[in-house]
C-alpha positions, 0 to 999 in steps of 0.5 A: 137975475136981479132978484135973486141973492145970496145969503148975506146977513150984517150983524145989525140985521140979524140975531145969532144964537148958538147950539150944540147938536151931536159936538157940532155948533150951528148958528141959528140966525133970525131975521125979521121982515123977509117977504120973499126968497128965491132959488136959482136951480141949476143942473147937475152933472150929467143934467141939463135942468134948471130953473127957479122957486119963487118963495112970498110970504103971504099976509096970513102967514103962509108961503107961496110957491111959484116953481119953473123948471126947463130941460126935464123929462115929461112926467112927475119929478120929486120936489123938496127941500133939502137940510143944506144950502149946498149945492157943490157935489155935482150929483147934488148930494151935498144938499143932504136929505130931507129938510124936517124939523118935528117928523121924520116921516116922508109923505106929501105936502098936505101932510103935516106929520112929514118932512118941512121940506115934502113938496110932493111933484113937479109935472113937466109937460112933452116940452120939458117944462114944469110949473107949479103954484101953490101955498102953504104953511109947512115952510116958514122965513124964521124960527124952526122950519126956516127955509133960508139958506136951505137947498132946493132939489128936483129930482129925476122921478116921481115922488111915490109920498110913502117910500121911506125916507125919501120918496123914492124919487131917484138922482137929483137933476137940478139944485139951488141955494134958497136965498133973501130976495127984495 
């Protein structure tokens, strides 16, 4: 897809700071002015999943989701972001858990004292096909709750939203990196 695209940043674009978190240095990077992001989902192993996200940035603020998955099974299907844009391990564990930021609780979207990166469910119809639309204010394109260059996961149930710390939704089924889109 034309749109979709890597995280690439030159240096005239972006602003680099560093920080120590438990002897591993991190790069912090800022970019001003991304309207939009996308996630390519692919399958992983022993899944035949795969989809998009679709992430615009709203004239308030707020983010706006629009989500397709294909070739999952019928029902609900935990949806997050994960803490790394790393989708290498074909179990897709490589993403790491949870995205959080000020909360380590695991709970639902409308929760605000959860994890950034609760999403709550996907609902694939007998087709197989999952579609969701909505907007929020819990994910951002700068600053701490930054979801750019973070990992999108589906996974192969249901999110219960109170299982700890993570929802009890199962394997993951499908994984994409978040990247800048035009």
């Amino acid at each position: 897809m034309a749109t979709s695209a890597l995280l690439f940043i030159s240096c005239s674009e972006a602003n680099h700071q560093h920080e120590e978190h438990n002897n591993i240095s991190t790069v912090k990077t800022e970019i001003s002015n991304v309207e939009s992001a996308i996630a390519l989902l692919y399958p992983t192993e022993g899944s035949d999943a795969n989809g998009q996200v679709v992430f615009t940035k709203m004239e308030d603020g707020r983010i706006k989701v629009i989500a397709e998955v294909y070739n999952i099974s019928p029902g609900k299907h935990g949806f997050h972001i994960h803490e790394f844009g790393d989708c290498s391990s074909p179990d897709g564990k490589s993403a790491g858990g949870h995205f959080f930021t000020d909360y380590d609780n695991h709970g639902g979207l409308e929760d605000h004292e959860t994890h950034v990166g609760d999403l709550g469910n996907l609902e694939a119809n007998e087709e197989g096909i999952a579609k969701i639309t909505f907007i929020t204010d819990k994910l951002s394109f700068s600053g701490p709750n930054s979801i750019l260059g973070r990992g999108v996961i589906v996974h192969a149930g249901e999110d219960d939203m109170k299982t700890q710390p993570t929802g009890g939704a199962g394997a993951r089924v499908a994984c994409g990196v978040i990247g800048i889109s035009k």
